[in-house]
PyMOL CGO cylinders between C-alpha atoms (Angstrom):
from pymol import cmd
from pymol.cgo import CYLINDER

trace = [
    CYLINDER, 19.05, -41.68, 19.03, 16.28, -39.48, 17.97, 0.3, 1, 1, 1, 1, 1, 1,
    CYLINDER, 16.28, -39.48, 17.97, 13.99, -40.68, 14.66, 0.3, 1, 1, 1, 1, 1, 1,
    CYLINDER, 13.99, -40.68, 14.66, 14.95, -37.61, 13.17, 0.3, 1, 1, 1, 1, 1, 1,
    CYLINDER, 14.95, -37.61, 13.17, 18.67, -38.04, 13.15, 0.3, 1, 1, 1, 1, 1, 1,
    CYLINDER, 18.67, -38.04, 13.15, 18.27, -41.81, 11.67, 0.3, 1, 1, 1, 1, 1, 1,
    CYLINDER, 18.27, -41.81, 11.67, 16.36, -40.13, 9.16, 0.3, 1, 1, 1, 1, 1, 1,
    CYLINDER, 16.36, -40.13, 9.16, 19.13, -37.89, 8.13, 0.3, 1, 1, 1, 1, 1, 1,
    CYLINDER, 19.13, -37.89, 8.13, 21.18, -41.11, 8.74, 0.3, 1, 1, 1, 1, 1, 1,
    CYLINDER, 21.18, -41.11, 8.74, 19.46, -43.55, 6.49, 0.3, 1, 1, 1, 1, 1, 1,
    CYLINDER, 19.46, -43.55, 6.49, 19.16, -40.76, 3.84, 0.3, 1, 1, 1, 1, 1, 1,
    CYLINDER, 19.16, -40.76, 3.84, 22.63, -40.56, 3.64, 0.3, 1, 1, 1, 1, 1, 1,
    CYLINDER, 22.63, -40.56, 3.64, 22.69, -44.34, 2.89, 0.3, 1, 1, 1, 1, 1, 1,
    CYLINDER, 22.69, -44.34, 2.89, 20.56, -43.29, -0.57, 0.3, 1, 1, 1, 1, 1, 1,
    CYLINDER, 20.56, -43.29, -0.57, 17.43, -41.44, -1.02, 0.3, 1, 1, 1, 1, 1, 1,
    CYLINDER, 17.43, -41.44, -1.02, 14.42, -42.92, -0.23, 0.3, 1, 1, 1, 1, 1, 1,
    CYLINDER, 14.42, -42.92, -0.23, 10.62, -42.59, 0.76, 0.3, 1, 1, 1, 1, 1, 1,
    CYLINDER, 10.62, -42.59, 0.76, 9.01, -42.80, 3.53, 0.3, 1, 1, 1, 1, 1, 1,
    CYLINDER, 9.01, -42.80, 3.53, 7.82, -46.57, 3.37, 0.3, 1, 1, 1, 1, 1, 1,
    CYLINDER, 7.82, -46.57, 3.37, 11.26, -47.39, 2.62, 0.3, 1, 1, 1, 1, 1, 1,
    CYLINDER, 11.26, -47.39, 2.62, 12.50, -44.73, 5.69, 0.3, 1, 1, 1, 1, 1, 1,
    CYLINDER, 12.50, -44.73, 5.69, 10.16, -47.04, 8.02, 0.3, 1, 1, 1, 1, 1, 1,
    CYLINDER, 10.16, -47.04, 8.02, 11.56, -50.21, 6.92, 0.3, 1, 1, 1, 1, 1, 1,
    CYLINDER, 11.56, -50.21, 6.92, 14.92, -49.54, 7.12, 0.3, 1, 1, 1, 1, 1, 1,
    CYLINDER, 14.92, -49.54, 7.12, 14.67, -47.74, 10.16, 0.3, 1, 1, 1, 1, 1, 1,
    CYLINDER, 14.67, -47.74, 10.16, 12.81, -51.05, 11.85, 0.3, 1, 1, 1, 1, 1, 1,
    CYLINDER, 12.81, -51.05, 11.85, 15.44, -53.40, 10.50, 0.3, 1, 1, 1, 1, 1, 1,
    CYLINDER, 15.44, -53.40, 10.50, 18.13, -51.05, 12.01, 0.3, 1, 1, 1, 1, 1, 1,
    CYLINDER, 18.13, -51.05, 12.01, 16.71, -51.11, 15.43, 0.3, 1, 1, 1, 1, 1, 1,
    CYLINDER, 16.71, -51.11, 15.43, 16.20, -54.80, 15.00, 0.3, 1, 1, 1, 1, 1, 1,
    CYLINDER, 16.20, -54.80, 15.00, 12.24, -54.46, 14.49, 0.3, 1, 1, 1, 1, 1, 1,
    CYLINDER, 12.24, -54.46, 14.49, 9.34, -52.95, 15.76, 0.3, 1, 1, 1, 1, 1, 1,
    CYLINDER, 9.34, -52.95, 15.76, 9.76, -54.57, 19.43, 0.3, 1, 1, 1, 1, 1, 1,
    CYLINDER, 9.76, -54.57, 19.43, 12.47, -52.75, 20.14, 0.3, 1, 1, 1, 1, 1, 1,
    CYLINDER, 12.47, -52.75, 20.14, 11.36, -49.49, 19.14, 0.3, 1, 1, 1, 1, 1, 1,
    CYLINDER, 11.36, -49.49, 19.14, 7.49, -48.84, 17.41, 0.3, 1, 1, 1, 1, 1, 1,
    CYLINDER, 7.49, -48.84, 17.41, 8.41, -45.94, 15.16, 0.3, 1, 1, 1, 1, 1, 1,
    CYLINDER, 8.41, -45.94, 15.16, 4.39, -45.21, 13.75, 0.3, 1, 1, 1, 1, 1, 1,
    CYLINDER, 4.39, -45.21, 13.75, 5.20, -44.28, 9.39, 0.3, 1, 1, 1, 1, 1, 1,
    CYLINDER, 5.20, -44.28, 9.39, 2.98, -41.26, 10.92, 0.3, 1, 1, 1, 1, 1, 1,
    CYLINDER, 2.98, -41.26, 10.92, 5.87, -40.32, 12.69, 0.3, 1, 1, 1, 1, 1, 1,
    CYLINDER, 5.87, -40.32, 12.69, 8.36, -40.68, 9.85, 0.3, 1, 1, 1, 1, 1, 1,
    CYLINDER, 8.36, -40.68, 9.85, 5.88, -38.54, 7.30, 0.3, 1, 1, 1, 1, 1, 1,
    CYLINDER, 5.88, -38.54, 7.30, 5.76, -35.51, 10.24, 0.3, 1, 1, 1, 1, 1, 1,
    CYLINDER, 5.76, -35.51, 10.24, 9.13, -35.76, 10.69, 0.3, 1, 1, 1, 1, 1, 1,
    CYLINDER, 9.13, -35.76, 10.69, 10.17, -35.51, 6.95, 0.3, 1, 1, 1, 1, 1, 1,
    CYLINDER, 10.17, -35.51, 6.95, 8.12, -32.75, 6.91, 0.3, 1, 1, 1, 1, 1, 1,
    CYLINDER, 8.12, -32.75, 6.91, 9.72, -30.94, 9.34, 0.3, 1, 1, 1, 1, 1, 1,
    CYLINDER, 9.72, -30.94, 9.34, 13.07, -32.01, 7.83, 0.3, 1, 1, 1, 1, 1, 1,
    CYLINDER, 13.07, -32.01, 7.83, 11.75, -30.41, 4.69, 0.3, 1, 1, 1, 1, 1, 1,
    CYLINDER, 11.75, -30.41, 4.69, 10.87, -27.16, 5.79, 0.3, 1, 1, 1, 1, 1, 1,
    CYLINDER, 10.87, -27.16, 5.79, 14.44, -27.05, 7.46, 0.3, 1, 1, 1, 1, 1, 1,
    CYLINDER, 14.44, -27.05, 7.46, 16.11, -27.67, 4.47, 0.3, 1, 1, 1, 1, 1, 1,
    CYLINDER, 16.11, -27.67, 4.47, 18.11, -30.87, 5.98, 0.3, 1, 1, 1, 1, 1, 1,
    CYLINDER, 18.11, -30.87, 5.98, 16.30, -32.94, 3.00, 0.3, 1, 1, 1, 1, 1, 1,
    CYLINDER, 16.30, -32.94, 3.00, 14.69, -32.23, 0.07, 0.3, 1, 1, 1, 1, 1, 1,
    CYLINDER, 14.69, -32.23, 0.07, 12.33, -33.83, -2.37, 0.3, 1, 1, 1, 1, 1, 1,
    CYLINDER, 12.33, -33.83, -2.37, 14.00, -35.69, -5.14, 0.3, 1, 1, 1, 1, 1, 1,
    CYLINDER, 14.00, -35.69, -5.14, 11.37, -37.23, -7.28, 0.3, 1, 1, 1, 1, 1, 1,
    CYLINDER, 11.37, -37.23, -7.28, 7.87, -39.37, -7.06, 0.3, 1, 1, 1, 1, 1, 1,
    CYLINDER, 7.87, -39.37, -7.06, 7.83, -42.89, -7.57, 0.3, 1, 1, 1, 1, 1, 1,
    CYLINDER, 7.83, -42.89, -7.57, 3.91, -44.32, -8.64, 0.3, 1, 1, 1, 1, 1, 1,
    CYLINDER, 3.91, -44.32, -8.64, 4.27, -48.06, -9.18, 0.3, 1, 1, 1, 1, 1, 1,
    CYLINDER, 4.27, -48.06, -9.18, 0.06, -48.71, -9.40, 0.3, 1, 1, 1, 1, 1, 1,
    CYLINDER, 0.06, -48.71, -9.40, -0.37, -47.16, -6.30, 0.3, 1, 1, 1, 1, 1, 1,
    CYLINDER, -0.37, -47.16, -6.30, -0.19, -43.95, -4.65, 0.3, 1, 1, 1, 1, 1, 1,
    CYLINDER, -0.19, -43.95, -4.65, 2.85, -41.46, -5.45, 0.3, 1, 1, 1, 1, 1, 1,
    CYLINDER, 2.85, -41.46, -5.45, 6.04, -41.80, -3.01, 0.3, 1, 1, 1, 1, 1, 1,
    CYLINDER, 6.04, -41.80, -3.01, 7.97, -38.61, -2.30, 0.3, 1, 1, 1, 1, 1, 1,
    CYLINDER, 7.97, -38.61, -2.30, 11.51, -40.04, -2.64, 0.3, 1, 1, 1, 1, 1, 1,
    CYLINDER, 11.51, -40.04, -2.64, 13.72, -37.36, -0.37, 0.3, 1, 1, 1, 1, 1, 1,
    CYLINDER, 13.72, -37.36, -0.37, 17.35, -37.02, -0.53, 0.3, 1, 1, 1, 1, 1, 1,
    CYLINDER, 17.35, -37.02, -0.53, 19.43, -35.43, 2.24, 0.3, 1, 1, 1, 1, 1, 1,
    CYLINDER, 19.43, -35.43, 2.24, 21.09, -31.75, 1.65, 0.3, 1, 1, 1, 1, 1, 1,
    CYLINDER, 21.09, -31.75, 1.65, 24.06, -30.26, 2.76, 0.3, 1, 1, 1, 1, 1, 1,
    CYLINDER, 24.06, -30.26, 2.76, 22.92, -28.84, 5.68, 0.3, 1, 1, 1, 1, 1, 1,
    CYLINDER, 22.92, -28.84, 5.68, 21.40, -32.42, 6.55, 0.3, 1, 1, 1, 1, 1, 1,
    CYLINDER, 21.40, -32.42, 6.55, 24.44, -33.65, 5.57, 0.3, 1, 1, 1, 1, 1, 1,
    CYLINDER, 24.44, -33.65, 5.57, 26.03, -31.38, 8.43, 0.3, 1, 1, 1, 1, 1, 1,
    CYLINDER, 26.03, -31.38, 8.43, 23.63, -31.99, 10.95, 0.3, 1, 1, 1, 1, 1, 1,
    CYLINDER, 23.63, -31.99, 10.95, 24.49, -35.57, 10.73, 0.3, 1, 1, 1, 1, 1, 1,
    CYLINDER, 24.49, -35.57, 10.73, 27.81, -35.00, 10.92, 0.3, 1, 1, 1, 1, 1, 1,
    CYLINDER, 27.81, -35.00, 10.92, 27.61, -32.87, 13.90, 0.3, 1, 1, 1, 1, 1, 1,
    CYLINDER, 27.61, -32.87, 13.90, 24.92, -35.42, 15.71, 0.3, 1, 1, 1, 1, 1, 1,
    CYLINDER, 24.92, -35.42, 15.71, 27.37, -38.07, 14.52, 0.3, 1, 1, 1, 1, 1, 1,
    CYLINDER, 27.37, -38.07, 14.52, 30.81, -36.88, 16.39, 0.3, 1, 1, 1, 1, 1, 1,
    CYLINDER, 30.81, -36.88, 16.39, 28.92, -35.35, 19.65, 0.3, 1, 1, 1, 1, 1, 1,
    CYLINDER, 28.92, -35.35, 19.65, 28.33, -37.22, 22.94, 0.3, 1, 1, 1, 1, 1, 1,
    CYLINDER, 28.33, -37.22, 22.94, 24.82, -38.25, 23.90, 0.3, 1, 1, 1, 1, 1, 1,
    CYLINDER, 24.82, -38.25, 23.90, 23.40, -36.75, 27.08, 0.3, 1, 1, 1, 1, 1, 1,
    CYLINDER, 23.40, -36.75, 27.08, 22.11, -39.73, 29.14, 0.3, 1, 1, 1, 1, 1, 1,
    CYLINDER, 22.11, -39.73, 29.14, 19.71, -37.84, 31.55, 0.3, 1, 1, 1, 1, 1, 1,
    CYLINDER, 19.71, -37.84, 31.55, 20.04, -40.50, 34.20, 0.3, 1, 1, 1, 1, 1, 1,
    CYLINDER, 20.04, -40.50, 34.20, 18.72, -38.15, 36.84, 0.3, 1, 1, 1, 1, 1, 1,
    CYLINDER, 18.72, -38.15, 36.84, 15.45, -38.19, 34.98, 0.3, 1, 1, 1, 1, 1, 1,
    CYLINDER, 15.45, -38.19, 34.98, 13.99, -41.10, 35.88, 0.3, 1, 1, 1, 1, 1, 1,
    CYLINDER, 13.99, -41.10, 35.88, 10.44, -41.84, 36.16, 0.3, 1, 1, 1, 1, 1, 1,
    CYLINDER, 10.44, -41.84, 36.16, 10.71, -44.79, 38.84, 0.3, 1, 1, 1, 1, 1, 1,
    CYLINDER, 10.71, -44.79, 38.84, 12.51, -42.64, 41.00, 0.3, 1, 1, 1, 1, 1, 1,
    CYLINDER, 12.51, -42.64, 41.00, 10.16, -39.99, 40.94, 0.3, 1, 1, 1, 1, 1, 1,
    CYLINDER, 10.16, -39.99, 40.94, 7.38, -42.40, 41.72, 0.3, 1, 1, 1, 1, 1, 1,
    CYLINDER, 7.38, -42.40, 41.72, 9.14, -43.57, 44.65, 0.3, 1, 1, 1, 1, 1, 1,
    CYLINDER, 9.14, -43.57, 44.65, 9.44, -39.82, 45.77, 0.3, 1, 1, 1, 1, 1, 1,
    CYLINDER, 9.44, -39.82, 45.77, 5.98, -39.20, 45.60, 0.3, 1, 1, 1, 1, 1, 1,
    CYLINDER, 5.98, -39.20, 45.60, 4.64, -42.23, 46.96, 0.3, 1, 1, 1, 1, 1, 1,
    CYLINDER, 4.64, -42.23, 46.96, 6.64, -41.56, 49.78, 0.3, 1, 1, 1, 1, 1, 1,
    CYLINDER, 6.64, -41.56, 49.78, 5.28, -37.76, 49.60, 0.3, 1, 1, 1, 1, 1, 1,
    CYLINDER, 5.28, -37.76, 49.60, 1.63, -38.50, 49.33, 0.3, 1, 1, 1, 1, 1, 1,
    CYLINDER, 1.63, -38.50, 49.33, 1.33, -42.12, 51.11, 0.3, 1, 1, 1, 1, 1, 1,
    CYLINDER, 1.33, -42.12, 51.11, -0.24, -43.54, 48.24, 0.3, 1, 1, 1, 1, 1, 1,
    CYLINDER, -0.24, -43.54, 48.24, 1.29, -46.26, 46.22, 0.3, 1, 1, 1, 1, 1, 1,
    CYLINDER, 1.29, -46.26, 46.22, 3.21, -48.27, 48.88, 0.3, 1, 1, 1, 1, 1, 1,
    CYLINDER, 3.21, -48.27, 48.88, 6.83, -47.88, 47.81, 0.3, 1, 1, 1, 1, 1, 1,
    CYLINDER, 6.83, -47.88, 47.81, 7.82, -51.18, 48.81, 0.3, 1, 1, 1, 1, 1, 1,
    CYLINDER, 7.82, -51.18, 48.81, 4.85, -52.44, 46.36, 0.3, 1, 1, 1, 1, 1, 1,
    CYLINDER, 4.85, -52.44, 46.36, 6.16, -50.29, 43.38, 0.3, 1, 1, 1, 1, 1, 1,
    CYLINDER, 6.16, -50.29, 43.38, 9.53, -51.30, 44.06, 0.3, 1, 1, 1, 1, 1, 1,
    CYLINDER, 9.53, -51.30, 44.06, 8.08, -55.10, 43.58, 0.3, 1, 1, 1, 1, 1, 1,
    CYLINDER, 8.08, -55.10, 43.58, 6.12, -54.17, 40.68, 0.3, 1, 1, 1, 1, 1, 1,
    CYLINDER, 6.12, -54.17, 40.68, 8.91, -52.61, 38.79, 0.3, 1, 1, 1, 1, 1, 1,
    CYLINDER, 8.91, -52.61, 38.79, 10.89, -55.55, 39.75, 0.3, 1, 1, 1, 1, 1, 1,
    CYLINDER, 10.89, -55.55, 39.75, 8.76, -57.83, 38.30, 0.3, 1, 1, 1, 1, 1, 1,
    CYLINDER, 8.76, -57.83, 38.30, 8.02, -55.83, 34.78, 0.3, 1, 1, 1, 1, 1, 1,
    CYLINDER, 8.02, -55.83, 34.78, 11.86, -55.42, 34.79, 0.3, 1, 1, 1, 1, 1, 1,
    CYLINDER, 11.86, -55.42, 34.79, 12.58, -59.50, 34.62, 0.3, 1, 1, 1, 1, 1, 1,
    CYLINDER, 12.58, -59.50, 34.62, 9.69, -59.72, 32.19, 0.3, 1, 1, 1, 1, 1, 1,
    CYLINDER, 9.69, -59.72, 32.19, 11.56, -57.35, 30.05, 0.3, 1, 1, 1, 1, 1, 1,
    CYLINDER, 11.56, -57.35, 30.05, 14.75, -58.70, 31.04, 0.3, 1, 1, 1, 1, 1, 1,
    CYLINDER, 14.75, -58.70, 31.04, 13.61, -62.69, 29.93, 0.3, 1, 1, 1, 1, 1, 1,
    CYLINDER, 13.61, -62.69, 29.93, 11.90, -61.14, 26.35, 0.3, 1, 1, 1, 1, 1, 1,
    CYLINDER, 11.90, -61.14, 26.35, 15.39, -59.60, 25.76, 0.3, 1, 1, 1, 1, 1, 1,
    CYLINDER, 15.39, -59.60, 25.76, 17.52, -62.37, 26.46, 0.3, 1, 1, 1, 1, 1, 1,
    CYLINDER, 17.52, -62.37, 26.46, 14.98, -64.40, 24.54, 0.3, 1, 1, 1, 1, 1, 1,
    CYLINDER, 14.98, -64.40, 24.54, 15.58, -61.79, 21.25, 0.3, 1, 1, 1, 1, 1, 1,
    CYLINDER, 15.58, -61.79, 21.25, 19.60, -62.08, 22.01, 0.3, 1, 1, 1, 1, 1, 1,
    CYLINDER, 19.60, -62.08, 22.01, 19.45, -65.64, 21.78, 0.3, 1, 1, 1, 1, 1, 1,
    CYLINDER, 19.45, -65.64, 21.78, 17.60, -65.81, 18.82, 0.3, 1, 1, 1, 1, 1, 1,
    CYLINDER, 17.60, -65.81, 18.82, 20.27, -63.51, 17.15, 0.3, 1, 1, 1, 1, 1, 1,
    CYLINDER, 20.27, -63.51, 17.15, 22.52, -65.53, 15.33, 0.3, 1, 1, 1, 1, 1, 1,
    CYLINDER, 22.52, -65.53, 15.33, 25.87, -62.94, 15.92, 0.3, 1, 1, 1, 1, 1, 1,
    CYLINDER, 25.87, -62.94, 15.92, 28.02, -64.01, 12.76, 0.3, 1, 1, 1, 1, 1, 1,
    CYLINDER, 28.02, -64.01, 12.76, 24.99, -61.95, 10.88, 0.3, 1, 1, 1, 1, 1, 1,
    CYLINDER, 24.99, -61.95, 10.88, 23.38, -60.09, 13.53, 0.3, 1, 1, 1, 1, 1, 1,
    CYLINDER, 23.38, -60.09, 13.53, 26.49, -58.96, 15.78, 0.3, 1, 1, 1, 1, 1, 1,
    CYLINDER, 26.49, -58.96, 15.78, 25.26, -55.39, 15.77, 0.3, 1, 1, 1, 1, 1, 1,
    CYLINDER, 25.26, -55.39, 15.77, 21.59, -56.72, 17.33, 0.3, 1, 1, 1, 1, 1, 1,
    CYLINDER, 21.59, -56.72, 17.33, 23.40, -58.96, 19.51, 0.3, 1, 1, 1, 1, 1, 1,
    CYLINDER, 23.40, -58.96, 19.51, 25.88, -56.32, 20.92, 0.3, 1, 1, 1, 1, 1, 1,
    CYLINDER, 25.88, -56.32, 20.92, 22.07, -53.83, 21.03, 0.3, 1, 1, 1, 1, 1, 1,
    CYLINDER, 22.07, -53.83, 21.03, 20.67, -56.28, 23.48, 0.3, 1, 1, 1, 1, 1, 1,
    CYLINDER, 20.67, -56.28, 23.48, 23.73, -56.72, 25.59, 0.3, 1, 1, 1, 1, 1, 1,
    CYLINDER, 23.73, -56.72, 25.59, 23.39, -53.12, 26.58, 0.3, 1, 1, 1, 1, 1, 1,
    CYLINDER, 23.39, -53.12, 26.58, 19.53, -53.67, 27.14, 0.3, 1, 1, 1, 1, 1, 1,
    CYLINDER, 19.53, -53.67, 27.14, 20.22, -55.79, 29.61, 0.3, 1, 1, 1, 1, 1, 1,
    CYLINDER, 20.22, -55.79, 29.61, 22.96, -54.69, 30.79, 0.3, 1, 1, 1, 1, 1, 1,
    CYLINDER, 22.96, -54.69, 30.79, 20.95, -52.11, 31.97, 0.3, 1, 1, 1, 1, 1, 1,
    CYLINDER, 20.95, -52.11, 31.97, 17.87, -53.57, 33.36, 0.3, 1, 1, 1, 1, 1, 1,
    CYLINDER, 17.87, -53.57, 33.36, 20.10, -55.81, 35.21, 0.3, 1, 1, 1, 1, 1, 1,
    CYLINDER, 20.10, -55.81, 35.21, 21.54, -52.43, 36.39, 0.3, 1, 1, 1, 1, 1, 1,
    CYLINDER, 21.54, -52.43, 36.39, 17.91, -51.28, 37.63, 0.3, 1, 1, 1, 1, 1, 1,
    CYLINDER, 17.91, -51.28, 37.63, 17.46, -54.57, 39.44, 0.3, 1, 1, 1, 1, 1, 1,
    CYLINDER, 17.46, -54.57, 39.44, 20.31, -53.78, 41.21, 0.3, 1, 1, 1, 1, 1, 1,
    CYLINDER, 20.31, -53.78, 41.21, 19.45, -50.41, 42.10, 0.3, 1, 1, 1, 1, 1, 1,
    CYLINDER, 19.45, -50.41, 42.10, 15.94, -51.51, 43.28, 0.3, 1, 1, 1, 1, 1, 1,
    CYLINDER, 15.94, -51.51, 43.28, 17.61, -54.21, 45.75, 0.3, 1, 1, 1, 1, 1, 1,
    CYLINDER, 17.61, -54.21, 45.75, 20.09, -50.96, 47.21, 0.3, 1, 1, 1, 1, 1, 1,
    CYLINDER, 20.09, -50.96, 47.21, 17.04, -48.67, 47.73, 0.3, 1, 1, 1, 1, 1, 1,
    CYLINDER, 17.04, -48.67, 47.73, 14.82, -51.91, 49.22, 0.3, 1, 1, 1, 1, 1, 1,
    CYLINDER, 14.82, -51.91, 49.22, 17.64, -52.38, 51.79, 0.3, 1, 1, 1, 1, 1, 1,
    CYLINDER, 17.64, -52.38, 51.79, 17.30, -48.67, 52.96, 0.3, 1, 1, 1, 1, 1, 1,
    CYLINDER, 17.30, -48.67, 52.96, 14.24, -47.78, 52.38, 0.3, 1, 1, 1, 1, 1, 1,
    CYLINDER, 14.24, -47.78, 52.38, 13.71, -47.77, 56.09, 0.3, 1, 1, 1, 1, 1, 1,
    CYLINDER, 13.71, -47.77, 56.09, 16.57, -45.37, 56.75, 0.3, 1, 1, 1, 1, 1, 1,
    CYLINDER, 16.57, -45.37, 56.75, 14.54, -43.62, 53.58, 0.3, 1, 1, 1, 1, 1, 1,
    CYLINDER, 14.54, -43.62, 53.58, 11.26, -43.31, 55.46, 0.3, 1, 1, 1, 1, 1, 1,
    CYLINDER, 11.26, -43.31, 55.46, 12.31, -41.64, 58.32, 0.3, 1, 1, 1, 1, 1, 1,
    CYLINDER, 12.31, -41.64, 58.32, 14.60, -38.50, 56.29, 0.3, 1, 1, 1, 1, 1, 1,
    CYLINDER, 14.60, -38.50, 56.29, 12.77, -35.44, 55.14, 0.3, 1, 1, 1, 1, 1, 1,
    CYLINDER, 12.77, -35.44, 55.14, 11.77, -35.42, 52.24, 0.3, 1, 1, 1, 1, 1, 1,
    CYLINDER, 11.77, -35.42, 52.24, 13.11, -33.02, 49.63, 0.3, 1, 1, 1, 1, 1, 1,
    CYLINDER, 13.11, -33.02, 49.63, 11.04, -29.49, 50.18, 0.3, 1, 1, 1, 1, 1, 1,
    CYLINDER, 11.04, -29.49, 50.18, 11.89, -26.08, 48.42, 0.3, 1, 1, 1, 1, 1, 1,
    CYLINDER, 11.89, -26.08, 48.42, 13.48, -23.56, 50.38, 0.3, 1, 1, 1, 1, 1, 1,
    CYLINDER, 13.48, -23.56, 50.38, 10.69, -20.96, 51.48, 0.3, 1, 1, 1, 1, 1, 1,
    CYLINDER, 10.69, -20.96, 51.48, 10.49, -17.55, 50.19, 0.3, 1, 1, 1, 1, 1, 1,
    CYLINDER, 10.49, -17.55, 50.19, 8.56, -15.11, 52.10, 0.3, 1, 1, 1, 1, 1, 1,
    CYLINDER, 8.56, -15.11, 52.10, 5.46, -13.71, 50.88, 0.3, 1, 1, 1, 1, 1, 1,
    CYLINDER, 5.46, -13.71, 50.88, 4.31, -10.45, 50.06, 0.3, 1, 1, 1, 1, 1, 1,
    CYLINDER, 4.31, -10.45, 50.06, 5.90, -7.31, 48.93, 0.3, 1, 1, 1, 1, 1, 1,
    CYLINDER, 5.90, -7.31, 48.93, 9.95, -6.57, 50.44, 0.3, 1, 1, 1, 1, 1, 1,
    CYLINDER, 9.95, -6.57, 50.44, 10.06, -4.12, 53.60, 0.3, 1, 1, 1, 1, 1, 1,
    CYLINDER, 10.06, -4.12, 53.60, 10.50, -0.28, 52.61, 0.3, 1, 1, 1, 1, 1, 1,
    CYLINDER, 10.50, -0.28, 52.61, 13.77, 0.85, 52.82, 0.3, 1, 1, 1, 1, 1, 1,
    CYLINDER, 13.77, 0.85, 52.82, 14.09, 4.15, 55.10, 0.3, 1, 1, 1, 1, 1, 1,
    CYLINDER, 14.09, 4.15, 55.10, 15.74, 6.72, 52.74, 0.3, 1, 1, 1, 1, 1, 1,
    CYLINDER, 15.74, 6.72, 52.74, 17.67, 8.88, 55.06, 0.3, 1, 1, 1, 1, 1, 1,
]
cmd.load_cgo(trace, "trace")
């Protein structure tokens, strides 16, 4: 979920400014633990919403303090929701930073990969214990959404435990493979061909 597609989505709850975006957008991810949103980040991205007509200002609000830009969502935001609404997320599980660290300490020699293995194991259960900790706190006749948000949490850093026991077992078969190298291309300009 991107913060500006909850954006859009909250907006379409009722307009609102962007303390009010911030708030809502904490309580939805079940607070700032789970996901530190900066109201920086929610004023740049309005602003960028803005100026592509997927919200527009409604009105100020000044209750003895500054003025509050209350925004509304458009059509067009109203579309784009829509759209990010009924299409499929794109996990990008390829893209993962631990495996490229194991890569490249393997590459370079640096790193020890059976000590970053163990160090990722060991932030992973400290993750793994503050979630379950959150989960249980989460009373799930009010809070089933959280609940069900935590389940997958740990569902899948219990998933990269597992994974990091499968590579530990063969990381000696690992070690002694090539490593992954671009094909070569040859240097310089092509041969001349003969034009008889």
């Amino acid at each position: 979920m991107s913060v500006r597609n909850a954006l859009l989505g909250l907006l379409a709850q009722q307009p609102r400014h962007g303390y009010e975006l911030h708030a809502a957008f904490e309580a939805v991810v079940g607070g700032k633990q789970n996901w530190d949103v900066k109201p920086a980040q929610i004023y740049t991205t309005l602003t960028r919403l803005e100026a592509s007509g997927l919200v527009r200002q409604e009105g100020v609000e000044q209750e003895g303090g500054p003025e509050k830009r209350i925004y509304a969502l458009t059509e067009e935001g109203r579309n784009e929701l829509e759209q990010w609404l009924t299409s499929a997320i794109e996990r990008g599980h390829q893209r993962d930073e631990l495996f490229l660290k194991l890569m490249l300490s393997l590459a370079t020699g640096q790193g020890g990969p059976s000590h970053l293995l163990q160090r990722q194991r060991a932030g992973l259960y400290q993750e793994l214990h503050a979630l379950t900790l959150q989960r249980n706190r989460a009373d799930p006749r009010r809070e089933l959404a959280q609940v069900l948000l935590f389940d997958k949490a740990i569902m899948h850093l219990e998933a990269d435990l597992r994974w990091i026991e499968i590579v530990e077992a063969r990381l000696s078969e690992i070690v002694r493979q090539p490593l992954p190298e671009p094909p070569v291309k040859p240097r310089g300009r092509p041969p001349k061909r003969s034009t008889d």
